[in-house]
C-alpha positions as CSV (number, residue, x, y, z in Angstrom):
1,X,0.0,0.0,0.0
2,X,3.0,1.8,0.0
3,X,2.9,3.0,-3.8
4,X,-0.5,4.5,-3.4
5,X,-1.5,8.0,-2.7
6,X,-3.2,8.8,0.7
7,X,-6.5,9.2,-0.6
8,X,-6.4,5.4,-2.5
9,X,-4.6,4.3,0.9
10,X,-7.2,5.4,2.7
11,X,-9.6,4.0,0.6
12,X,-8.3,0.9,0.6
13,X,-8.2,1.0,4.3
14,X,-11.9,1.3,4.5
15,X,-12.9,-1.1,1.9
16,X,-10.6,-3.8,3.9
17,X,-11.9,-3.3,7.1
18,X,-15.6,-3.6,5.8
19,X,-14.1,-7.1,4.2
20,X,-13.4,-8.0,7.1
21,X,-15.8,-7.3,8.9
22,X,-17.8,-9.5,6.4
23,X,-16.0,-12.2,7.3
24,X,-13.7,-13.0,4.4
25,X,-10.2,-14.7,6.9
26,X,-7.6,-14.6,3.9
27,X,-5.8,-11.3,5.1
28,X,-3.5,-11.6,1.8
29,X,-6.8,-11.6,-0.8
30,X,-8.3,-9.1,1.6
31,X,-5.7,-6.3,0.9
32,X,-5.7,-7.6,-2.7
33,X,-9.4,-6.7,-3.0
34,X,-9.5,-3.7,-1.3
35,X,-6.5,-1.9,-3.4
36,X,-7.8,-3.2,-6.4
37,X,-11.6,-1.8,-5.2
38,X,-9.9,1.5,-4.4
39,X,-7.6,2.4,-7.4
40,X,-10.7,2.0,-9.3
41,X,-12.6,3.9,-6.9
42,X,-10.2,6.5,-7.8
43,X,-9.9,5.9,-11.5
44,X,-13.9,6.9,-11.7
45,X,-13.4,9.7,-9.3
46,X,-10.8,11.0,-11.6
47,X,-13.0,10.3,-15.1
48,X,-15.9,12.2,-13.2
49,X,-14.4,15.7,-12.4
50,X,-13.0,15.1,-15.9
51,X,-16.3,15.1,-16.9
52,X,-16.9,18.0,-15.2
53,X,-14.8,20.0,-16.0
54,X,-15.7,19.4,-20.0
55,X,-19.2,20.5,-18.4
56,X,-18.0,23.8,-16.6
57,X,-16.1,24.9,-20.0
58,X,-19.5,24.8,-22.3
């Protein structure tokens, strides 16, 4: 988790614990899920103030 920014980290944080707290025991595909989970909670965070910002120049 050391590559990613603190807002992805964070994510990734979150999405864990809530993994865990639904029970899944494999700590390895835990972390595995949840960084995957975040970076593409950030890729569509990313695309949408894109998108916005195309909508704020018309």
């Amino acid at each position: 988790m050391r590559s990613l920014t603190p807002s992805v980290r964070a994510k990734a944080i979150e999405i864990a614990n809530h993994l865990q707290e639904q029970g899944l025991p494999n700590q390895k595909e835990v972390i595995s899920m949840s960084i995957a989970e975040a970076r593409n909670w950030a890729r569509q965070r990313t695309a949408e103030s894109s998108f916005q910002a195309v909508l704020d120049r018309i």
